[in-house]
C-alpha positions, 0 to 999 in steps of 0.5 A, a space after each residue: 827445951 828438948 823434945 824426944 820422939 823416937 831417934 829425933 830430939 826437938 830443940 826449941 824455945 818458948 815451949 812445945 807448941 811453939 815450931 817454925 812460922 808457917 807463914 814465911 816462904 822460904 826455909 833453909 836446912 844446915 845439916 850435918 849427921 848429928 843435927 839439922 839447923 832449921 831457919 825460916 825467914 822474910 826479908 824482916 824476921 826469922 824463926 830457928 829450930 834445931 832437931 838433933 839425931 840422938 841416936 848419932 855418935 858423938 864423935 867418929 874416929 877416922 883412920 887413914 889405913 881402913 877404907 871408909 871405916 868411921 863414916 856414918 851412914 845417914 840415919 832414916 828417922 833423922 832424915 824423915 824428921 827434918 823432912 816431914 818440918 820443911 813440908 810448909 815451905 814452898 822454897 827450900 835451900 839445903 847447906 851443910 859440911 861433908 856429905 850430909 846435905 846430898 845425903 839429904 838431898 837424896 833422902 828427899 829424891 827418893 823417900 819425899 819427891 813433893 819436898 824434894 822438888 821445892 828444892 832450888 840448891 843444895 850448898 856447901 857450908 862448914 860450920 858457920 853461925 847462925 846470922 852467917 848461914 840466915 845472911 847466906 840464905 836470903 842471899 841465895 833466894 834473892 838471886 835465885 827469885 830474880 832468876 825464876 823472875 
């Protein structure tokens, strides 16, 4: 099912009141300039939701001889959507390919400091699958809660 609210389509399963769980702690974002991968998780379960930028080209045509001709320029409501979904979590990992995931990043620096600062990683990831990016995640976080103690 997809649900459309300005530049930013919803995609979820079992209906529209159905989002991510509040209750788990940690969440992680892969983001690319088209679409974010939103996974929240324990040790046991998980919940997934996508969010996909409609306004976002389907493909970006690159030629070597034009000095950043075909970049995106990262879309503001895109990014504020992803963001105001990661708000309930305490423990945030951003992942993604080529520049969205500190283009994110610095989305949240500057237009969201209380989310940006439950960031504990910003990662580099291709585009893995779905149980590849939740294994890498809880990975992360059980390094990173045995370092914080």
């Amino acid at each position: 099912m997809a649900i459309k609210t300005g530049g930013l389509a919803r995609l979820q399963d079992g209906g529209p009141s159905k989002g991510l769980a509040m209750t788990h702690y940690h969440a992680c974002v892969w983001i690319d300039h088209r679409e974010a991968r939103l996974f929240s998780f324990n040790a046991e379960a998980s919940d997934e939701q996508v969010l996909r930028d409609t306004h976002a080209p389907a493909h970006i045509h690159r030629r070597a001889d034009h000095v950043h001709l075909g970049k995106a320029s990262p879309d503001a409501t895109f990014l504020a959507g992803v963001a105001e979904h990661l708000r309930s979590f305490q423990e945030l990992l951003i992942v993604g390919p080529g520049t969205a995931r500190t283009e994110f990043a610095t989305y949240l620096r500057d237009h969201e400091p209380e989310v940006a600062a439950r960031v504990l990683g910003v990662e580099p990831m291709d585009h893995p699958t779905d149980r590849q990016i939740l294994a890498a995640a809880r990975k992360f976080f059980r390094s990173a809660d045995r370092m914080l103690g």
